[in-house]
BANUGU-753875 format. One record per residue (C-alpha): residue in three letters; z, x, y. Coordinates in Angstrom, 3 decimals, decimal comma. Each point is the difference from the previous one (the first is absolute). Example, Ala and Ser with C-alpha at 12.3 -4.5 7.8 and 13.67 -1.06 7.14 Angstrom:
2
ALA/7,800/12,300/-4,500 $
SER/-0,660/1,370/3,440 $
END
This chain:
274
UNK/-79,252/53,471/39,676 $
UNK/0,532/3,054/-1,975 $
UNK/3,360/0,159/1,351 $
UNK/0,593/-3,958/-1,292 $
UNK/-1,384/1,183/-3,545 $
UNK/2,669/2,936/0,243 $
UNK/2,887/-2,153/0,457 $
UNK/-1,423/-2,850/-2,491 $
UNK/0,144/3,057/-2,704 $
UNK/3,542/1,547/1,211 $
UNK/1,914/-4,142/-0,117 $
UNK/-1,834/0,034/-3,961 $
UNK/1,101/2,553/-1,050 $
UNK/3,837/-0,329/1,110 $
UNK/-0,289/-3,770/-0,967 $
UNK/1,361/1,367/-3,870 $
UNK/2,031/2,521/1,014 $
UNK/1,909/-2,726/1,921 $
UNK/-0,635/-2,527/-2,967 $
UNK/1,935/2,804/-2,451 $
UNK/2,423/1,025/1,900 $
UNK/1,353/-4,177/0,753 $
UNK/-0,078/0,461/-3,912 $
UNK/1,894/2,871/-0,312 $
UNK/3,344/-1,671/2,444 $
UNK/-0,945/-3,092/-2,024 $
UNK/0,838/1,688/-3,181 $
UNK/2,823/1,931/1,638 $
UNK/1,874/-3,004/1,268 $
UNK/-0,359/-1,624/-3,256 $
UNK/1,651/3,032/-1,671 $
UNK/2,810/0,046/2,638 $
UNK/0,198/-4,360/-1,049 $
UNK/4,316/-0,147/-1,627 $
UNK/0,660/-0,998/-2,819 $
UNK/2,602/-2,862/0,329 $
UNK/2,708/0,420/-2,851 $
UNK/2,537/-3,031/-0,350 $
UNK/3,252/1,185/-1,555 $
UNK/3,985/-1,665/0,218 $
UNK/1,862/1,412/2,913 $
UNK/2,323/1,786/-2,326 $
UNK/-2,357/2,366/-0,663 $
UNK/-1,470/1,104/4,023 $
UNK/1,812/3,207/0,233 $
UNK/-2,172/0,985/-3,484 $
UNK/-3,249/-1,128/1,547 $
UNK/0,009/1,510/3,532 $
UNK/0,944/3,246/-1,547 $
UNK/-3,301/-0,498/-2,174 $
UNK/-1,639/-1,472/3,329 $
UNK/1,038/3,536/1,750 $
UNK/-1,562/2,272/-3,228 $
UNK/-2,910/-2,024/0,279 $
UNK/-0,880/0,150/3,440 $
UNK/-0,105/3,644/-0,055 $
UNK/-3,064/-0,364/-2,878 $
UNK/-1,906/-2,726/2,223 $
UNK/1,623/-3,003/-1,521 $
UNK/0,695/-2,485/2,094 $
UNK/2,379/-2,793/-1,883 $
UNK/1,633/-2,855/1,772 $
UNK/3,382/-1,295/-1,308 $
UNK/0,198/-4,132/-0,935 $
UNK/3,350/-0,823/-0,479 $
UNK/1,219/-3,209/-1,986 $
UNK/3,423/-1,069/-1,178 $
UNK/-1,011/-1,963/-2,999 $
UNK/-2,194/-0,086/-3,013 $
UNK/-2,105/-2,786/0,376 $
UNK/-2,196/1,089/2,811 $
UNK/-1,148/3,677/-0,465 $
UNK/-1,900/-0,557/-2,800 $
UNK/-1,408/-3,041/2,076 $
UNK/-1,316/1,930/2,738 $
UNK/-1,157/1,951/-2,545 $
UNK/-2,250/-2,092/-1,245 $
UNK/-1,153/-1,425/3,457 $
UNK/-1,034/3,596/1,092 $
UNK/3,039/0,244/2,950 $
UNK/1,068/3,563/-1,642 $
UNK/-1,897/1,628/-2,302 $
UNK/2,865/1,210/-2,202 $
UNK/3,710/-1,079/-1,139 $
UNK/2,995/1,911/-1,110 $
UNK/2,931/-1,608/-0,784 $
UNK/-0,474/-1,949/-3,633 $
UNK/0,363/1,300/-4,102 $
UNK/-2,475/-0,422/-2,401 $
UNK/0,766/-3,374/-1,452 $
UNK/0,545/-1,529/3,506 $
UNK/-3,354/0,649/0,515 $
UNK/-1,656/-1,015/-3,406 $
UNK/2,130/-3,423/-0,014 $
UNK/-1,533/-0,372/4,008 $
UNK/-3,305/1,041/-1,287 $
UNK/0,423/-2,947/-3,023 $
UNK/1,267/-2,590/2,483 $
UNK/-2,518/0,367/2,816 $
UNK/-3,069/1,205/-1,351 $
UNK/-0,469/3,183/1,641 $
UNK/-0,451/3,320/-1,167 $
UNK/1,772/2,394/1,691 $
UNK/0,493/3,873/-1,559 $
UNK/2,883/2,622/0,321 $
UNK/-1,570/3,346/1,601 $
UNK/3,206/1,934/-0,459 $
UNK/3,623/-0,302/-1,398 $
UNK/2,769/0,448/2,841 $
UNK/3,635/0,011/-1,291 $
UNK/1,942/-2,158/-2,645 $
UNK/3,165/-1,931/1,141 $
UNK/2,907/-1,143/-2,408 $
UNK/0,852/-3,835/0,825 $
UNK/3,722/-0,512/0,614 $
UNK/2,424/-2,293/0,127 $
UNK/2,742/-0,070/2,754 $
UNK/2,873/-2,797/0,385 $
UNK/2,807/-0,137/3,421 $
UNK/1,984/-1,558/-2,072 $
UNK/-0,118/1,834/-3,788 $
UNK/0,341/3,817/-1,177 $
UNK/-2,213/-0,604/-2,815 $
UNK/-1,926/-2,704/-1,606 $
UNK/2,618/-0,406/-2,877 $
UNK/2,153/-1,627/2,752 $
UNK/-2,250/-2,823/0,256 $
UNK/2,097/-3,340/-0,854 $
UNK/-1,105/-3,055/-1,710 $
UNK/-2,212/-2,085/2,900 $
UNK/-0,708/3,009/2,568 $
UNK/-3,456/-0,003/2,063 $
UNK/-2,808/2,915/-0,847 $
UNK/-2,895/0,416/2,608 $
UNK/-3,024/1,524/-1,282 $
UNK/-3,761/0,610/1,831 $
UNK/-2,096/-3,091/-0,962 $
UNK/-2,982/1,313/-0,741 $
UNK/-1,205/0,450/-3,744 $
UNK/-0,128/4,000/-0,413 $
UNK/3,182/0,184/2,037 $
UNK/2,065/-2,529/-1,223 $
UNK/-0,983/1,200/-3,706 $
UNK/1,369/3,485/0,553 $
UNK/3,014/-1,301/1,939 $
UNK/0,703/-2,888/-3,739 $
UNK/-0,621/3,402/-2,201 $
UNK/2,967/2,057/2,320 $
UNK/2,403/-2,641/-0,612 $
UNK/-0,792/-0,312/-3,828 $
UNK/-0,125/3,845/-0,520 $
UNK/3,700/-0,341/1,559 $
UNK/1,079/-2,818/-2,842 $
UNK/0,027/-2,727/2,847 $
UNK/-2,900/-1,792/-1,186 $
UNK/-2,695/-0,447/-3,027 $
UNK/-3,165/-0,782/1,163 $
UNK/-2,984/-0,556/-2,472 $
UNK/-2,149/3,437/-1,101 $
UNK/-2,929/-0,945/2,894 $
UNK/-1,345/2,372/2,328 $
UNK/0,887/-1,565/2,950 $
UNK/2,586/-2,949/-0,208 $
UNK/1,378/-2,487/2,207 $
UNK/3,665/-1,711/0,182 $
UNK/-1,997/-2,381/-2,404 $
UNK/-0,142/2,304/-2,685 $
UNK/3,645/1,048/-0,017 $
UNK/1,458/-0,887/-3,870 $
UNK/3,632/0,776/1,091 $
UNK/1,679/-0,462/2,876 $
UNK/4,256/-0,014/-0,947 $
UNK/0,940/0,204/3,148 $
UNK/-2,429/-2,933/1,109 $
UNK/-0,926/2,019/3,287 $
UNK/-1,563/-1,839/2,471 $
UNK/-3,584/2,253/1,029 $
UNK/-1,344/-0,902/3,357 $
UNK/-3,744/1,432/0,263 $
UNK/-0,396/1,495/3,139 $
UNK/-2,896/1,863/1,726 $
UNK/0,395/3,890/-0,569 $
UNK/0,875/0,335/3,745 $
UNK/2,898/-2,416/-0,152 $
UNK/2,412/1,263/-2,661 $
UNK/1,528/2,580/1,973 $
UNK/0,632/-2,516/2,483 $
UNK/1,432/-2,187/-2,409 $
UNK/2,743/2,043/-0,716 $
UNK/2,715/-2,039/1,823 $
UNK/-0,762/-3,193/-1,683 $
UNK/-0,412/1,068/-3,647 $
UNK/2,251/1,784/-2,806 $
UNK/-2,793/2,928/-0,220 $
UNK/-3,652/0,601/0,586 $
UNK/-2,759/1,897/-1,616 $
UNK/-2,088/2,027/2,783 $
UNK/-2,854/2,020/0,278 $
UNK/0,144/3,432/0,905 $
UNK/-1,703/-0,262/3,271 $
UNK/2,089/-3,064/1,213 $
UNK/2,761/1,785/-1,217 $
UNK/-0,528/2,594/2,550 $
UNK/-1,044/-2,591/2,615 $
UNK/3,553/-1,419/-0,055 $
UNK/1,453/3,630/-0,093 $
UNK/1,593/-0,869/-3,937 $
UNK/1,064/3,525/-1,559 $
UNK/-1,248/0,166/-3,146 $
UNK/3,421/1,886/-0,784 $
UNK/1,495/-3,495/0,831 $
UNK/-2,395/-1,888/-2,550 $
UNK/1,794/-1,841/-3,149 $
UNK/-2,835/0,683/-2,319 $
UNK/-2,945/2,054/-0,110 $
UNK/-2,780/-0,384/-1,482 $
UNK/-1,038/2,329/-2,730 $
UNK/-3,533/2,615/0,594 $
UNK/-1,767/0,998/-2,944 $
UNK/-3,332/0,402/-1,522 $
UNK/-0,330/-3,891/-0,036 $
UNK/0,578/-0,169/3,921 $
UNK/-3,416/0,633/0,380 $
UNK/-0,920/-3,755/1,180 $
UNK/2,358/0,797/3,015 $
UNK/-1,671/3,258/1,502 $
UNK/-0,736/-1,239/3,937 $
UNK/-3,411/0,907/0,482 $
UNK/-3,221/0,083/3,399 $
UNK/-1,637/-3,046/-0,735 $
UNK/-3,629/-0,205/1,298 $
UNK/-2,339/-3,289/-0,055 $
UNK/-2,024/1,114/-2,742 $
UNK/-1,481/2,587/-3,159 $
UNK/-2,561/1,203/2,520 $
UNK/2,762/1,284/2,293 $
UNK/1,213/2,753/-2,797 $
UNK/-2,678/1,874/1,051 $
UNK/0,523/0,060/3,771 $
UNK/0,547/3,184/0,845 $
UNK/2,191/-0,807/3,156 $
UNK/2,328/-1,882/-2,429 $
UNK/0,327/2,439/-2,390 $
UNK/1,218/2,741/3,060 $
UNK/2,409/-2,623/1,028 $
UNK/1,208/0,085/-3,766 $
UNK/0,113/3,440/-0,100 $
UNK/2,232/0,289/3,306 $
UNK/2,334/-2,609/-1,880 $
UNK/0,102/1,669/-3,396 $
UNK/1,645/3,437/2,000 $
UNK/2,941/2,459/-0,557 $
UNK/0,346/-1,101/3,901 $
UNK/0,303/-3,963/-1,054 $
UNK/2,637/0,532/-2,954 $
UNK/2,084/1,551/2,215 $
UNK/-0,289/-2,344/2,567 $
UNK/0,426/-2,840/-2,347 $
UNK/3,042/1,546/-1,249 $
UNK/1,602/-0,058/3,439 $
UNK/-0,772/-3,146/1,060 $
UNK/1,211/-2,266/-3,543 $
UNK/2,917/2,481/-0,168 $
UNK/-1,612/0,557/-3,761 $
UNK/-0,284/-3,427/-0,909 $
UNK/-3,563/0,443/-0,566 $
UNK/-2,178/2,593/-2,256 $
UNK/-3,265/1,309/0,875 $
UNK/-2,297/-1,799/-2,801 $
UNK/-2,803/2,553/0,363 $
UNK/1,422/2,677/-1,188 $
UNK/0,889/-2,166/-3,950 $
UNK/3,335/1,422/0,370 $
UNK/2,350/-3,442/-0,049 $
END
């Protein structure tokens, strides 16, 4: 019996220890848990080179890769990654506007001229009377795209923040604009007179920014076109996982990375030199 009480005592006792230590490889599994990061496909070489850095301070992230710019901020929202990299500033307040949602920048990544290429003109001053423009379709996009062709004298488009093909004023070449999603101007190439593209599907379809016909101007003003790491939310600022995956980005080992992949066709927005 004594023997019975002895054993009783001994099971009680490790009952806890067992208890804390299911708690403990609880805790450490969550802490080992990636972080799923959606970003354009342009930009993998940047983020496994991060991924790499990380791993070797216990940060486990897991690459999401999309190849437009409708559905990261989507999966944002739904909780299927937990942050985003591959939009500006006003992208992400006109999204925010349109949807309802209230996602936050945790970081500025790098800013990225917009740029006009043509296989059929040297510049846009060759355009003739009647030729076809692409531009991306949506608002912050096609805006920026409008305000390159006016700062080159092709266009006038009224004094708005972001304006549309219905806010042109002059048009003396009565160009034909065909709104496009971002991800289809490059490809559009063949069957227009010239088309305004985004940095990143600029790379996609190998373009050379040498080979662009107009560039946009970067200035103090450019700041509603710094990319950014999007997360769901103001309470993710404070994560402290985030802010180390920032901190990887926002590296001497990142601008030089950056610089080799975009062949300089991108600046490193952290720094404020641009």
């Amino acid at each position: 019996m004594k023997w019975f009480k002895r054993l009783a005592l001994t099971a009680a006792l490790a009952l806890p220890v067992l208890a804390l230590a299911a708690c403990g490889n609880s805790s450490s599994s969550s802490a080992s848990k990636p972080v799923k990061v959606g970003i354009m496909s342009t930009d993998v070489d940047i983020w496994k080179d991060i991924q790499k850095r990380l791993k070797k301070q216990d940060v486990n992230i897991k690459l999401v890769q999309f190849t437009d710019y409708n559905t990261p901020n989507r999966a944002l929202e739904d909780g299927d990654i937990q942050l985003n990299s591959f939009q500006h500033y006003e992208f992400l307040g006109t999204w925010n506007k349109k949807h309802g949602n209230h996602i936050v920048s945790v970081g500025d990544t790098y800013i990225g001229p917009m740029r006009a290429y043509s296989n059929k003109i040297k510049s846009l001053k060759d355009l003739k009377k009647g030729d076809s423009v692409s531009l991306p379709n949506d608002a912050s996009n096609e805006g920026r795209a409008l305000d390159l062709l006016a700062a080159n004298g092709i266009i006038k488009v009224k004094d708005v923040a972001t304006p549309t093909i219905r806010d042109i004023t002059a048009n003396k070449l009565d160009l034909k604009f065909t709104e496009l999603d971002a991800a289809q101007t490059a490809r559009s190439l063949n069957d227009v007179d010239a088309a305004v593209v985004n940095n990143d599907i600029a790379a996609a379809a190998n373009l050379k920014p040498a080979k662009a016909i107009a560039v946009e101007k970067i200035g103090k003003k450019s700041h509603p076109w710094i990319n950014i790491i999007a997360a769901k939310s103001k309470a993710d600022k404070s994560n402290k996982t985030y802010k180390k995956i920032v901190k990887a980005y926002q590296s001497a080992a990142t601008e030089k990375l950056l610089k080799k992949v975009y062949k300089g066709a991108v600046l490193p927005a952290w720094t404020g030199k641009y």
